[in-house]
N, C-alpha and C positions, 0 to 999 in steps of 0.2 A: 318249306313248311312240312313236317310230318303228320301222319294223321294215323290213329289204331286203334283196335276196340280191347279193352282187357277186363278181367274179371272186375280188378277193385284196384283204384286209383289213390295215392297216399298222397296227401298233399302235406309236403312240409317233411324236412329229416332232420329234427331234432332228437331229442330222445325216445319221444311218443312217436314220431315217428318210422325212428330204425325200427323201434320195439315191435311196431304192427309190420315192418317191412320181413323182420326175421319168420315173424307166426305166418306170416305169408307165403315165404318160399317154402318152410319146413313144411305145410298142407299143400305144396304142389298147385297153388293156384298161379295164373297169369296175371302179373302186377306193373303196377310202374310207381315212383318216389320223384314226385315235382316240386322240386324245391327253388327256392325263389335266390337261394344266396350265390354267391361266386363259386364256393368249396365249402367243405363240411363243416361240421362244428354247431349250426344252428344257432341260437343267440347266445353260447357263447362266444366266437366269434365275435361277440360286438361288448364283452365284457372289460369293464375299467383293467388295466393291466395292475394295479396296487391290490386286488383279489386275488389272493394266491390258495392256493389249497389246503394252506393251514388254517384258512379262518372261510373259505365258503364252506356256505351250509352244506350238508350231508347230500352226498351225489351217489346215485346206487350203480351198480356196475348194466351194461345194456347186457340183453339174454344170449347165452351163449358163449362170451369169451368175456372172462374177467377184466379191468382196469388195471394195466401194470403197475409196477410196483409208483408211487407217489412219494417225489420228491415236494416236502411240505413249502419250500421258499418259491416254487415254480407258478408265474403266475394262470389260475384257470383256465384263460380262455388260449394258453397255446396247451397245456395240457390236454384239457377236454376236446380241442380240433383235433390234433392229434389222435389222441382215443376215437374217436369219430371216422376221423379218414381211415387209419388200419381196419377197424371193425369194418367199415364198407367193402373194402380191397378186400381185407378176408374172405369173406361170406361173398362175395361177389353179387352183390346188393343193387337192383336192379333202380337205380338213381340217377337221373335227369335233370340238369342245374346247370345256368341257371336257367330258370323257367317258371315266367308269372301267373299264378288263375289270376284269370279274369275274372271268369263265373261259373256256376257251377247250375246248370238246367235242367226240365226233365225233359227227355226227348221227347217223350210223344205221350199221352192220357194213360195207357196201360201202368198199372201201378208195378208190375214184376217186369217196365220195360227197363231200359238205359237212362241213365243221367249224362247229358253232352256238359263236358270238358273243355271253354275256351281259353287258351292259355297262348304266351306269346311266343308258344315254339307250335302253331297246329292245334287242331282239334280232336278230342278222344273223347270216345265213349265208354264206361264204365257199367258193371251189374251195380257197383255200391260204390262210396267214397266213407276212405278213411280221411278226415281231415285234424291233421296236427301241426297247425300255423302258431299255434303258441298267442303269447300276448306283446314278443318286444318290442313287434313292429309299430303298437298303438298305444302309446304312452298315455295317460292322462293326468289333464291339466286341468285343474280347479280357475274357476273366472271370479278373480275379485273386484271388487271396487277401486279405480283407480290405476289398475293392473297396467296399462298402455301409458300410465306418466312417467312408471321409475326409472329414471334417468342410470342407475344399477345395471347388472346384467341378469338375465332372469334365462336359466336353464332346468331341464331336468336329469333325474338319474342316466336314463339313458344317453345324453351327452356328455357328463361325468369321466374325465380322463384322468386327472389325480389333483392332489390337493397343492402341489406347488403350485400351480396355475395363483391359487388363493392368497397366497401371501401376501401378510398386512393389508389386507380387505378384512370387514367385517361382513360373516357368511350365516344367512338366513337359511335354517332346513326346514323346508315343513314337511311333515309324515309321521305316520308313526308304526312303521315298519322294520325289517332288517333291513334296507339297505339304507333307512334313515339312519337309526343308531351308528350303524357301520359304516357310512358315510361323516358322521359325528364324530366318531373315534378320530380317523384320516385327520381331516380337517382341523379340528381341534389340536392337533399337534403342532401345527406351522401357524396358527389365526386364532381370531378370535369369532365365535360363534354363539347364536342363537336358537334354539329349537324350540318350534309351536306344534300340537297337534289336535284335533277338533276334541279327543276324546281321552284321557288319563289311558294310559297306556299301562296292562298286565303286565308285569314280571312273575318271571318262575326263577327258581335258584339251583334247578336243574334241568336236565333233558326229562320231559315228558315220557312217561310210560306207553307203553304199548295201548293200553285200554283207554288211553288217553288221548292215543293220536285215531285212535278206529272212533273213539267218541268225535272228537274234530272233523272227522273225515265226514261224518255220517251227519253230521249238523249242515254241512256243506251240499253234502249229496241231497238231502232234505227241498234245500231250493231249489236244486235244479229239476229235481222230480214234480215241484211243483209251477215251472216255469218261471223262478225268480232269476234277476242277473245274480250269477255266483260270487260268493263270497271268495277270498283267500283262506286255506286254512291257518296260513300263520295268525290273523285277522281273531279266528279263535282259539289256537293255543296258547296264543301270546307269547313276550320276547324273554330269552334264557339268559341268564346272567352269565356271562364268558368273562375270563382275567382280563381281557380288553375292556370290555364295556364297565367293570369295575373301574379300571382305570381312570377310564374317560369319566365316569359317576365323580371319581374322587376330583378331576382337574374341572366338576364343575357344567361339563359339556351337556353331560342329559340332566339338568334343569329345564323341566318341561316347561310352558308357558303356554296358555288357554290362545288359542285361536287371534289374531289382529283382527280389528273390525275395516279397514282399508285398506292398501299401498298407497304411497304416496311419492312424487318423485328423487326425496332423499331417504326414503325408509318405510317403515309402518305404523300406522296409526294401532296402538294396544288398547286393549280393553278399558283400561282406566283412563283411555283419552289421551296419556305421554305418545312423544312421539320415540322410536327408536330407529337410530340413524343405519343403512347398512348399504353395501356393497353392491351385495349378490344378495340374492334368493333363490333355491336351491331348492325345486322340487321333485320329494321322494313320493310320489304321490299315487304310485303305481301304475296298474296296464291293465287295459283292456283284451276282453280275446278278439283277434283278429279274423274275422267272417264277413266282412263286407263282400266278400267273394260268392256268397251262399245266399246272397239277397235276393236273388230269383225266384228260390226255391221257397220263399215265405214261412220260414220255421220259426219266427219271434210270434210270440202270444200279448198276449193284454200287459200279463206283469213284465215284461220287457225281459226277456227271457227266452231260452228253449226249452218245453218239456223236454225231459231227460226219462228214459228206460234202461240206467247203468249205461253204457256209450253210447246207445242207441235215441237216435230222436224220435220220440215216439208219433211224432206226424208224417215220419220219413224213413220207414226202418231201412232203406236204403245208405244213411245217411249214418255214420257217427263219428262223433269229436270225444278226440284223445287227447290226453294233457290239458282238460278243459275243466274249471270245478274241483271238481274231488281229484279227479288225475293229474291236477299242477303240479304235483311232487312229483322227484324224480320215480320213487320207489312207484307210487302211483300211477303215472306214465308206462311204464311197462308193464301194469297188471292188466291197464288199460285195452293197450296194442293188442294182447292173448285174448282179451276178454273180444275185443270186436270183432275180431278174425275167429273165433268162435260162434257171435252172433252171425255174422256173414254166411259162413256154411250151411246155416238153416235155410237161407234166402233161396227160394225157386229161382230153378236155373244154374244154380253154381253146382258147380262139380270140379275137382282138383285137373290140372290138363286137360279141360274139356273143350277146348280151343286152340287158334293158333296167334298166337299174336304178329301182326303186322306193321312194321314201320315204315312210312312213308319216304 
């Protein structure tokens, strides 16, 4: 078991987290990168292989060393491990994997003391914790009526490998996100499918301006400032018309349909009382962020939330979460990471090399 004390502890090396690992070493502080996975890549890593980089969303380059050049038919998640692991080797990126928190405590009453580190490789202490666990780990699943009869298979995105699996099954999406639609698309090419979503879903018929996505951003930021659970931005920019999703519009696929009032165990029960017979159901239904590691430290409020100070939790300034809220974007993630390790430097006690670090 190893055990160390280091300035600021990064939990998680996804994007938000290199990001804070880079601003880290460049300010000469003492760090460690506890990441839970096998090898790099973060949740891409656990991305459907039929996502290629011609059609995921917009990935911004990590600070410091650009994204090689992009082969568009390569599917993301062996691209972006890739990108991942070099960028580590490169920079020689002080990353620990695999390695679970546990939990995340404060030592001792002094509010400018240490947060203890329990994790399944030892114990460490830390002046602050960057924490960028991301959301893939904690899928969420909607609980309907009936849910435990459908005799069907009932998945979500995250277990999502490709649409052959689906063949001649009829395939129920519920969500109404991008990896619904763009789940929709796949599917709909080999099957016959259904889409329901609680709420009419925004289209645009382009990319969102700039003043557009700092408005999104900022609606977003909004709750978390006020301790609400955060929104997705896509949630408020809503989804972009692509020659795919055109496509798929025209064979029919995104014909939305208002929410089922049951399951049932050959299908769902619809609004109007029919029943509609299916397969699968197939929920895109999103993620949660993953902090059950942080429950020690009692940072949720009334509105089921964290107050938020920009990364900082304002009942912990020891504490902040990166890639959380406003920083779910890529491009966001890395303002993020600069932005905490900026707030950190203020914290009593921290000074660049003002220590030695010890590994057990």
């Amino acid at each position: 078991m190893n055990s160390a004390r280091v300035d600021v502890a990064v939990i998680g090396a996804g994007q938000a987290g290199l990001s804070a690992a880079y601003h880290l070493q460049r300010r000469g502080l003492h760090y460690v990168v506890l990441d839970a996975e096998e090898g790099p890549g973060g949740a891409w890593r656990h991305r459907w292989r039929s996502l290629r980089m011609a059609t995921v969303n917009g990935i911004s380059d990590l600070p410091g060393i650009a994204k090689p050049a992009v082969d568009p038919s390569e599917p993301s998640s062996e691209f972006l491990t890739r990108y991942f692991r070099d960028y580590e080797e490169e920079l020689g990126l002080a990353v620990r994997r695999p390695v679970k928190v546990r939990s995340v405590s404060r030592e001792d009453t002094d509010p400018a003391g240490r947060l203890a580190i329990s994790t399944s490789d030892g114990e460490w202490a830390a002046k602050a914790v960057i924490n960028a666990t991301g959301t893939w780990t904690r899928p969420f699943w909607p609980i309907y009526p009936g849910q435990s009869t459908f005799r069907g298979r009932q998945l979500h995105v995250a277990d999502y490998v490709s649409a052959e699996e689906f063949a001649g099954l009829h395939v129920i999406v519920v969500g109404g996100g991008i990896s619904a639609v763009g789940l929709l698309d796949e599917i709909s090419q080999v099957t016959s499918t259904s889409w329901f979503t609680r709420r009419e879903p925004v289209w645009r018929d382009a990319e969102f301006d700039a003043r557009a996505g700092h408005d999104a951003v900022a609606l977003v930021e909004e709750r978390v400032r006020k301790g609400l659970p955060p929104q997705s931005v896509v949630s408020v920019t809503g989804l972009i018309w692509t020659p795919a999703l055109r496509a798929a519009s025209a064979r029919g696929a995104l014909d939305r349909q208002p929410m089922f009032t049951a399951i049932e165990p050959d299908g769902v029960r619809l609004a109007d009382g029919t029943l509609l017979r299916a397969d699968v159901i197939l929920w895109a239904t999103g993620f949660r962020a993953e902090l059950e590691h942080l429950a020690p430290l009692h940072l949720r409020g009334p509105g089921g939330g964290i107050v938020m100070d920009g990364t900082q939790v304002a009942a912990e300034p020891r504490v902040h979460l990166v890639g959380y809220g406003p920083s779910s974007s890529t491009i966001g993630a890395n303002r993020a990471g600069r932005a905490a390790v900026a707030a950190i430097l203020k914290l009593p006690g921290i000074a660049p090399a003002a220590e030695t670090v010890t590994w057990g």
